[in-house]
N, CA, C and O atoms as CSV, one atom per row, in Angstrom:
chain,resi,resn,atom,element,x,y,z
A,1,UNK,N,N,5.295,28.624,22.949
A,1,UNK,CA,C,4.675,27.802,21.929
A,1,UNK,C,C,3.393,28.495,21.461
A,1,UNK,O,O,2.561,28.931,22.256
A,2,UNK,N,N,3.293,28.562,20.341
A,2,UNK,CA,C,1.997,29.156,19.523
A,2,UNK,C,C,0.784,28.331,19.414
A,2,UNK,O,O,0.780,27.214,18.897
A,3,UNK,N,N,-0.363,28.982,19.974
A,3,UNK,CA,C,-1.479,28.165,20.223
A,3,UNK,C,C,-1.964,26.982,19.091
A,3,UNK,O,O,-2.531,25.949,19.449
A,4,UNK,N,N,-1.662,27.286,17.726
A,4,UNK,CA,C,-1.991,26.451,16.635
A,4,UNK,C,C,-0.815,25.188,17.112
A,4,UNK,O,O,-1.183,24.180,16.509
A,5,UNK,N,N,-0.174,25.017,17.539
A,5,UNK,CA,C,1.240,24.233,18.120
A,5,UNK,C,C,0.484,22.863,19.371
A,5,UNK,O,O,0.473,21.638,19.493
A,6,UNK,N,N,-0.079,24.148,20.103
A,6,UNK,CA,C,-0.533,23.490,21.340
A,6,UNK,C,C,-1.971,22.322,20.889
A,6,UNK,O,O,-2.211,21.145,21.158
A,7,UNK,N,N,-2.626,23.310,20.151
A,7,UNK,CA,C,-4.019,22.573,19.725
A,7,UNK,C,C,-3.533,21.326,19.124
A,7,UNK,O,O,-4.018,20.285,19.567
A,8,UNK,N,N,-2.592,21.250,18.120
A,8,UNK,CA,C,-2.142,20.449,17.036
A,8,UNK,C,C,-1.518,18.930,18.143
A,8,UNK,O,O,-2.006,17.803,18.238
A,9,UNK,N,N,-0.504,19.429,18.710
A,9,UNK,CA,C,-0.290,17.990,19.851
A,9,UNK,C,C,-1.025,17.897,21.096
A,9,UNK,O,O,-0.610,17.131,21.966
A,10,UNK,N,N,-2.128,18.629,21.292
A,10,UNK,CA,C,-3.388,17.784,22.331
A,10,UNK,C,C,-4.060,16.865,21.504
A,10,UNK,O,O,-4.424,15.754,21.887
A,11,UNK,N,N,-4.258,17.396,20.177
A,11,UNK,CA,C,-5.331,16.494,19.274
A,11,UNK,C,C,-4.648,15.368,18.789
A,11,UNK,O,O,-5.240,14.471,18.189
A,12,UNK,N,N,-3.202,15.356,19.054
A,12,UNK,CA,C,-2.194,14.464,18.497
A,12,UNK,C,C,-2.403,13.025,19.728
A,12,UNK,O,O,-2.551,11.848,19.400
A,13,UNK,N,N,-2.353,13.603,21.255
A,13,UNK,CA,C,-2.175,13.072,22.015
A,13,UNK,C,C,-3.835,12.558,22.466
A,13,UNK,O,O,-4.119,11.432,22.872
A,14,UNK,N,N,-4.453,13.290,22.341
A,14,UNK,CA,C,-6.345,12.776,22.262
A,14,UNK,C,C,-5.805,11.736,21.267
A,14,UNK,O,O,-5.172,10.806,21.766
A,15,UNK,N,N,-5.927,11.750,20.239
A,15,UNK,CA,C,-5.909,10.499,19.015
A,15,UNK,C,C,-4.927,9.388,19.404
A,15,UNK,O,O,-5.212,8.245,19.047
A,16,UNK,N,N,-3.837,9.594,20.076
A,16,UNK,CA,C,-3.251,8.935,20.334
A,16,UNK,C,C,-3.804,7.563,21.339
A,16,UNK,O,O,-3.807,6.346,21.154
A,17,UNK,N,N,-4.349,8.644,22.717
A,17,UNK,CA,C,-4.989,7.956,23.759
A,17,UNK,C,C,-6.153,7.056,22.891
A,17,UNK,O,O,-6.177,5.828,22.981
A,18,UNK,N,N,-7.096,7.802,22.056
A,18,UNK,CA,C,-8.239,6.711,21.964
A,18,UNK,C,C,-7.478,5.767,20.977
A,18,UNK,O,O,-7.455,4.649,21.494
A,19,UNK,N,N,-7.122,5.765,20.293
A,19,UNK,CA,C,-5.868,4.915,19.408
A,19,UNK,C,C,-5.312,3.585,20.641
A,19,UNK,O,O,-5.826,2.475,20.775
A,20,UNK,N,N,-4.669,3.895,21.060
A,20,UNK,CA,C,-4.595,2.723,22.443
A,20,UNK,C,C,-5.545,2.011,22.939
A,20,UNK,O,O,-5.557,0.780,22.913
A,21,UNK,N,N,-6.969,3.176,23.741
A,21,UNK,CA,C,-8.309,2.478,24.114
A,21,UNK,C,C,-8.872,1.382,22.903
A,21,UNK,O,O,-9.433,0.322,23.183
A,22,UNK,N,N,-8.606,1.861,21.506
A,22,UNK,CA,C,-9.275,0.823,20.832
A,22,UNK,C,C,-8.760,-0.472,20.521
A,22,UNK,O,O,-9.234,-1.564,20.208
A,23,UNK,N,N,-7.339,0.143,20.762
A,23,UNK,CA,C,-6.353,-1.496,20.813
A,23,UNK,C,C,-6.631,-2.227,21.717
A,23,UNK,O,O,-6.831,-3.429,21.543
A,24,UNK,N,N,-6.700,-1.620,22.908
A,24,UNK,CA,C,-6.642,-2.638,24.205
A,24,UNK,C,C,-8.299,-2.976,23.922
A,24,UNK,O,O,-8.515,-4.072,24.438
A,25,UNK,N,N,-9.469,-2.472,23.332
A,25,UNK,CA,C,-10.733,-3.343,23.375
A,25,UNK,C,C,-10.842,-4.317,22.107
A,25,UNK,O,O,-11.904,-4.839,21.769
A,26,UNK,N,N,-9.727,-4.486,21.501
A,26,UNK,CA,C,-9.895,-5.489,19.915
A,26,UNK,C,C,-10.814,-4.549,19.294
A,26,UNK,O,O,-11.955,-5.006,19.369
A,27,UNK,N,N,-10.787,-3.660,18.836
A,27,UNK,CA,C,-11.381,-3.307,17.722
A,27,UNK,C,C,-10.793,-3.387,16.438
A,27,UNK,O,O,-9.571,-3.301,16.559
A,28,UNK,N,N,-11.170,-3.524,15.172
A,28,UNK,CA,C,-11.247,-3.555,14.288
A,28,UNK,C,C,-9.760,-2.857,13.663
A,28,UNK,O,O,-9.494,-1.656,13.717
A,29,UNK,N,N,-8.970,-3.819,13.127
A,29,UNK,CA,C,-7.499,-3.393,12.621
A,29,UNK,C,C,-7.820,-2.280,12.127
A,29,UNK,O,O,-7.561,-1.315,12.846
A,30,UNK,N,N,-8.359,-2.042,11.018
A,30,UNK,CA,C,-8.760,-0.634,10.169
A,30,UNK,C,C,-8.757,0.462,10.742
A,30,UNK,O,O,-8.064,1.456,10.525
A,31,UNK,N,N,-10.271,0.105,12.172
A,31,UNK,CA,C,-9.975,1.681,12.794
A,31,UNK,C,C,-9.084,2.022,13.490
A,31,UNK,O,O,-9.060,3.204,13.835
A,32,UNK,N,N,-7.797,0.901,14.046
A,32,UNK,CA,C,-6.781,1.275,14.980
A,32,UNK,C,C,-6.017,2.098,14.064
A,32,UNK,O,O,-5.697,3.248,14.364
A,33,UNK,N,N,-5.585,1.333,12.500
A,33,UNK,CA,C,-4.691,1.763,11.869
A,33,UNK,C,C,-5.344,3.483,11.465
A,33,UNK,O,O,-4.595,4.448,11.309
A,34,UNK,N,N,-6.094,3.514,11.411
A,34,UNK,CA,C,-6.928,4.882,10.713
A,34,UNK,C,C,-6.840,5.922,11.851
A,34,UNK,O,O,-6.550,7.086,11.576
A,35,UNK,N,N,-7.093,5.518,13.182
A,35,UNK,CA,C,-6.863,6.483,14.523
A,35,UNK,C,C,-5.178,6.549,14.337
A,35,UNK,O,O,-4.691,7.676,14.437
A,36,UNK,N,N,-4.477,5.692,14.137
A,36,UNK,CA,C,-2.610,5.887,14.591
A,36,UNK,C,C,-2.474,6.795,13.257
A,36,UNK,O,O,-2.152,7.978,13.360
A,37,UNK,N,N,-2.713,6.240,12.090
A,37,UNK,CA,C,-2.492,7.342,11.244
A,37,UNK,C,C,-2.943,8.634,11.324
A,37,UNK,O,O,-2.254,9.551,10.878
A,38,UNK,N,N,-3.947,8.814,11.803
A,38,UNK,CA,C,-4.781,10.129,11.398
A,38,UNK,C,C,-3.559,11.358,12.821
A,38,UNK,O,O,-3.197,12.494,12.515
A,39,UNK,N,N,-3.175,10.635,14.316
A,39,UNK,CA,C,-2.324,10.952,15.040
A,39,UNK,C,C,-0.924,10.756,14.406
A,39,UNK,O,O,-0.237,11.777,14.402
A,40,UNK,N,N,-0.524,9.961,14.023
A,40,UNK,CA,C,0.869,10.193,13.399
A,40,UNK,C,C,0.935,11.664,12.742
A,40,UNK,O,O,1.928,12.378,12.887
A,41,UNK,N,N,0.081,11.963,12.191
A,41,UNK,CA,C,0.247,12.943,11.291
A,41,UNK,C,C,-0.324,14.346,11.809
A,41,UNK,O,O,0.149,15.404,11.396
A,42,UNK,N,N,-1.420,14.289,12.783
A,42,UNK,CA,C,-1.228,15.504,14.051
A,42,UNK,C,C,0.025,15.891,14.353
A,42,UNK,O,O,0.629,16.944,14.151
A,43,UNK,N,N,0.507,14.227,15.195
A,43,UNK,CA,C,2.036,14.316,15.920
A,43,UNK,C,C,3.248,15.394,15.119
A,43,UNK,O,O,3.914,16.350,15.518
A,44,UNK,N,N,3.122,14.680,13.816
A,44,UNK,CA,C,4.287,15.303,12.844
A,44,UNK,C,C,3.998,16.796,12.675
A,44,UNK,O,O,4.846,17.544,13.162
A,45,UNK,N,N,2.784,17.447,11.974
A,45,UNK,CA,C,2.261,18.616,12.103
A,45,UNK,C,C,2.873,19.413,13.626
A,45,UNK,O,O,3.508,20.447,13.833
A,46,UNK,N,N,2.496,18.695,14.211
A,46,UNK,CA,C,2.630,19.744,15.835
A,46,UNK,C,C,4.770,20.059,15.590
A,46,UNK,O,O,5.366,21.109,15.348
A,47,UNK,N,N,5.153,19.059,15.737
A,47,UNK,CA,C,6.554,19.073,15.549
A,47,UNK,C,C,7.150,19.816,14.365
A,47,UNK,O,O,8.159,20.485,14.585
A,48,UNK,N,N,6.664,19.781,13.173
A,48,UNK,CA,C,7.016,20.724,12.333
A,48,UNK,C,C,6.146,22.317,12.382
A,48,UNK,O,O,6.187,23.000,11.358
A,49,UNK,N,N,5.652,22.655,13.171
A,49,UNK,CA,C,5.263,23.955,13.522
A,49,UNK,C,C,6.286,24.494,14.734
A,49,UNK,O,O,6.917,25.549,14.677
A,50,UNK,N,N,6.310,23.555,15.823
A,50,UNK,CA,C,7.535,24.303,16.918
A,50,UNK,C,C,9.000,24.211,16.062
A,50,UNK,O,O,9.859,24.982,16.488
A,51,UNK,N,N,9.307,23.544,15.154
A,51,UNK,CA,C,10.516,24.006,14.537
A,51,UNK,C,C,10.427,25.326,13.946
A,51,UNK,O,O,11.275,26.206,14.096
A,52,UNK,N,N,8.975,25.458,13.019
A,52,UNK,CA,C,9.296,26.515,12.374
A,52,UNK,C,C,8.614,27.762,13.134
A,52,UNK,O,O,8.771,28.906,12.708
């Protein structure tokens, strides 16, 4: 796996984790939805780099 690969789903999986932490403390719909999105789209990035 190519390091731009690796960086791309730690930062996927960091965003992910605090994405959860802010759910489980009630924070603010906006920033949950804004942390899952901003990781959804790490996630996808990382996955379309080990394909290609």
């Amino acid at each position: 796996m190519e390091p731009h690969t690796q960086l791309l789903a730690v930062l996927a999986a960091a965003l992910a984790t605090a994405t959860w932490l802010a759910w489980r403390e009630n924070n603010d719909r906006r920033d949950i939805a804004l942390l899952g999105g901003v990781s959804g789209l790490l996630g996808a990035g990382a996955a379309v780099s080990a394909v290609l």
